[in-house]
N, C-alpha and C positions, 0 to 999 in steps of 0.2 A: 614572543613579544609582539605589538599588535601597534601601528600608528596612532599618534595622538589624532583626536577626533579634525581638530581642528584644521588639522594638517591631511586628511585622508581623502583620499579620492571617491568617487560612490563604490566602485565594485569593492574596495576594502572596505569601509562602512557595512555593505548592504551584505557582505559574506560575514560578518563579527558575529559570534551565538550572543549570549546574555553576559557571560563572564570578560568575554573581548570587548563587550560594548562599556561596560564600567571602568575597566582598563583603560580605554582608550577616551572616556570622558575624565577618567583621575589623572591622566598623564596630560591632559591639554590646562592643569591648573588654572581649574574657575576664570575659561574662559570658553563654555559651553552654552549658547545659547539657545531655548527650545521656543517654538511659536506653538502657541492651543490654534487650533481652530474649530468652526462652527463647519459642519459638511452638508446642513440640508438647508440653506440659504441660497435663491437664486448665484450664482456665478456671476462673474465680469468677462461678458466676449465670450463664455464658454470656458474660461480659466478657471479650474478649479484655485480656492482659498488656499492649498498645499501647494500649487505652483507658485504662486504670487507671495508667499510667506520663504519659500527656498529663495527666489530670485532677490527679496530682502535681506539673505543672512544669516534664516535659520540652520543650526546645525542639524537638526530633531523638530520631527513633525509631531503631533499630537492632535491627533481625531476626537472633537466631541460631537455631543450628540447624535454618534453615529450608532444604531441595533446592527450588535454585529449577527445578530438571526436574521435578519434585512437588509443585509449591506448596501445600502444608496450613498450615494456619493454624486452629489450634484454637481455637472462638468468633467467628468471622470471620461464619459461615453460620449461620443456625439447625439446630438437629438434628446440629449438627456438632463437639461437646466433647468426644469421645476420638477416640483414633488409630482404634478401629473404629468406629465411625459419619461419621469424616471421606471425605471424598474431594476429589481432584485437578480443579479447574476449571481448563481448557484452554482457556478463551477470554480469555485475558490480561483479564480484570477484578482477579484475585486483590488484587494489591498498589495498584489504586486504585479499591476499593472500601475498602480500607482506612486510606486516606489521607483518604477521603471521614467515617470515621470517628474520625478521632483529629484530621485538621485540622494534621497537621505532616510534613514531610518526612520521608522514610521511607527506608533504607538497609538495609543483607545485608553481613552478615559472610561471606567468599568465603575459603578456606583455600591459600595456597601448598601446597602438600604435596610435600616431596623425598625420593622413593623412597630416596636416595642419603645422606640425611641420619645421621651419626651419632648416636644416640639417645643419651640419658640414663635413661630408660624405656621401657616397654613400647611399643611404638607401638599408636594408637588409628584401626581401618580405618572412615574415613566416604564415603558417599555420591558418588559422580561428580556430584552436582547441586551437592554442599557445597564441591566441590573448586573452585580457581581453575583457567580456563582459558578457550581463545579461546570455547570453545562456552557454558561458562557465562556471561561478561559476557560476549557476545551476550543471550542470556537475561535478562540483566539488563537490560540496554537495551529488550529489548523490554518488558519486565514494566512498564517504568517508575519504575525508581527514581530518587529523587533522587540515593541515593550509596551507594559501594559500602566495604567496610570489606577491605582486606588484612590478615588478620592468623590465628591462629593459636589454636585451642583447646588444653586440654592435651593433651599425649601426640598429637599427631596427626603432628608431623616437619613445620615448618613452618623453615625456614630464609632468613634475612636474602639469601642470593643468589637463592633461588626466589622470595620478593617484589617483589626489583628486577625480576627478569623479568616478573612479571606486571602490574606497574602498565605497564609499556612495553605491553603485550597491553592492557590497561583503557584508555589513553590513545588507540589508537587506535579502541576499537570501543564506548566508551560514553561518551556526552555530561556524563555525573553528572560531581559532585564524587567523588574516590581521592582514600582514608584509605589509609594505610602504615606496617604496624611492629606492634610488639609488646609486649603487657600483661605478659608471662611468660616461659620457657624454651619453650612450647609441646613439652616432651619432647624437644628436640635439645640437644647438648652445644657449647653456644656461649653468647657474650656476645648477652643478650635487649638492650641496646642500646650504640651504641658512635659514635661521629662518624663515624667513617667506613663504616659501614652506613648512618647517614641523608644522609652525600654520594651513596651508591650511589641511593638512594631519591629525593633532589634530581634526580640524574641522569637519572635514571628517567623524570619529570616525578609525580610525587607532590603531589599538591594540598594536603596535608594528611600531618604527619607523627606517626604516635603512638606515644604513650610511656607506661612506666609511671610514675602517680602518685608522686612521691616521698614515701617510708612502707611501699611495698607490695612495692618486689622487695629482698633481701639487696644494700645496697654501693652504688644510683643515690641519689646526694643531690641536695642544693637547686644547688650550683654544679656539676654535671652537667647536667643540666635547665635551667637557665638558659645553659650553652655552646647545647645543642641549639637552644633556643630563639630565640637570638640569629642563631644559621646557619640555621635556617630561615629567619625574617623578612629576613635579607641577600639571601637568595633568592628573596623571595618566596611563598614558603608560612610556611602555617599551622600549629601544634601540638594535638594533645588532648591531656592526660592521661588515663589510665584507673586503673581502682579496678576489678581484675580477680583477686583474691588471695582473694575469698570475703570480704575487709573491707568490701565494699560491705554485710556484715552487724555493722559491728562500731557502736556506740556513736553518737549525735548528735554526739555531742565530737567521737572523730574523724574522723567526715567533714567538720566545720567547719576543724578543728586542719589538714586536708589540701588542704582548696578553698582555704583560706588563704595556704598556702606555695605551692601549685602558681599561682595567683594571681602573686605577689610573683614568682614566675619568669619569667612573661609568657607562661602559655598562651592561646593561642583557645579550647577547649571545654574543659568538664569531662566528663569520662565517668565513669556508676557501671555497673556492670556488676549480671551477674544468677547469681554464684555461690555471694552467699548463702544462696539457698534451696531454687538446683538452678533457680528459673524468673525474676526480677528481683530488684532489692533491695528490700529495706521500703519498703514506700513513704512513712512519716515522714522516710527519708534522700533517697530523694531531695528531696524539699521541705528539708531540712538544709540539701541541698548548692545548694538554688538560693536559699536564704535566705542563707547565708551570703556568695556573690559576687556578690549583687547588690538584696540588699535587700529588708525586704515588699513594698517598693511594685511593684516588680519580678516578684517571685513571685507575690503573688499574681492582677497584671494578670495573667500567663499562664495561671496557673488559671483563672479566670475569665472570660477572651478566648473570645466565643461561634466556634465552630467554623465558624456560616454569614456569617462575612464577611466 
């Protein structure tokens, strides 16, 4: 048996494999909250974006834009707060020394990318380190992540069959918890989600399936999301929602009015994302959005939960 998330101190957190860390976000019932953040955006004072998202509330980090073939992490390192002054630490410390810093499990958004994919926009050309693939989660397994996120920034040609392949590739070559699916169109001309993309994804073996928050993509309502939800848990997996729309900057309201519904729907995690400001969200939302599913008592124990214990 394994502590609810919610309730866990860092060293039980940060000792959980992939199968403990699911466990222990199903037992804290949908009251899990994760922050995205940006990692190659100047810093505040030298704070990395992952400290200042833990000291809001987060239960679960989540790195974007990070090449894990280049691991930068701006504010991580002293002397190291813009892209020229940073540099690449190649002795796998990167990603836990910075768990050693924030005290929470830590995760990487990994991009399907379908050369083949029909666009809706421009396509956006990123990094072989950003891209999913064998060589990347390898990478990731060795870096040490708790878990790995498949999914899809905008404009990048991220498509719902290119993910099912890759969680099959994540399942057999990293130990973490796989996240799977999609906040948005990520630039392809397709349904951002659908039943039978998240059976493809079940199939797959998908630890964790995710979705857009209902409020945030044109046409996914509350009985959408709650089918999903229900097919998941039949299966045994798990759901997020995400707040990936740049709303992660919109109003206290509604991130309340939003953790609320997607709540009543029966997700595992809330996700706020980091498009409001180009690097995370306000950080008054996310404290919003962890007050709202789960209470001060709750919130603020996490805040205030000392990182050496």
């Amino acid at each position: 048996m394994v502590k609810r998330l919610i309730s866990a101190n860092t060293s039980e957190m940060l000792s959980m494999n992939g199968a403990e860390l699911k466990q222990s976000i199903k037992a804290s019932e949908g009251r899990v909250v994760l922050s995205e953040n940006v990692v190659v955006h100047e810093p505040l004072d030298g704070i990395t974006t992952s400290e200042i998202a833990a000291a809001f509330g987060a239960d679960l980090i989540l790195l974007n834009a990070l090449d894990v073939l280049n691991p930068l992490i701006l504010g991580l390192y002293n002397g190291e707060e813009t892209m020229a002054t940073a540099k690449a630490h190649h002795d796998g410390k990167t990603i836990h020394d910075l768990q050693k810093l924030v005290g929470r499990p830590i995760g990487v958004n990994l991009e399907p990318v379908d050369s083949d994919a029909k666009m809706a926009e421009d396509r956006l050309v990123i990094p072989e380190g950003r891209m999913a693939s064998e060589k990347t989660l390898r990478e990731v397994e060795k870096l040490g992540f708790n878990f790995v996120v498949l999914t899809g920034n905008p404009g990048t040609g991220v498509t719902n069959k290119q993910i099912a392949a890759n969680i099959k590739v994540a399942k057999d070559v990293f130990s973490g918890l796989v996240i799977a699916g999609k906040m948005h169109g990520a630039g392809v001309d397709e349904a951002v989600v659908s039943p039978e993309a998240v059976e493809t994804f079940l199939d797959a073996g998908a630890d964790v399936i995710l979705v857009p928050a209902v409020g945030t993509v044109p046409g996914f309502d509350d009985t959408e999301l709650k089918e999903i939800v229900k097919l998941a848990h039949s299966r045994g997996a798990l759901v997020m929602s995400t707040i990936g729309t740049s709303q992660e900057g919109s109003g206290s309201s509604f991130i309340q009015n939003i953790a609320i519904r997607n709540k009543v729907a029966g997700v595992d995690i809330q996700h706020i994302g980091d498009a409001a400001w180009g690097i995370q969200s306000p950080f008054e939302n996310i404290y919003a959005l962890s007050k709202a599913i789960r209470g001060e008592r709750h919130a603020i124990a996490r805040m205030a939960r000392s990182i050496n214990r």
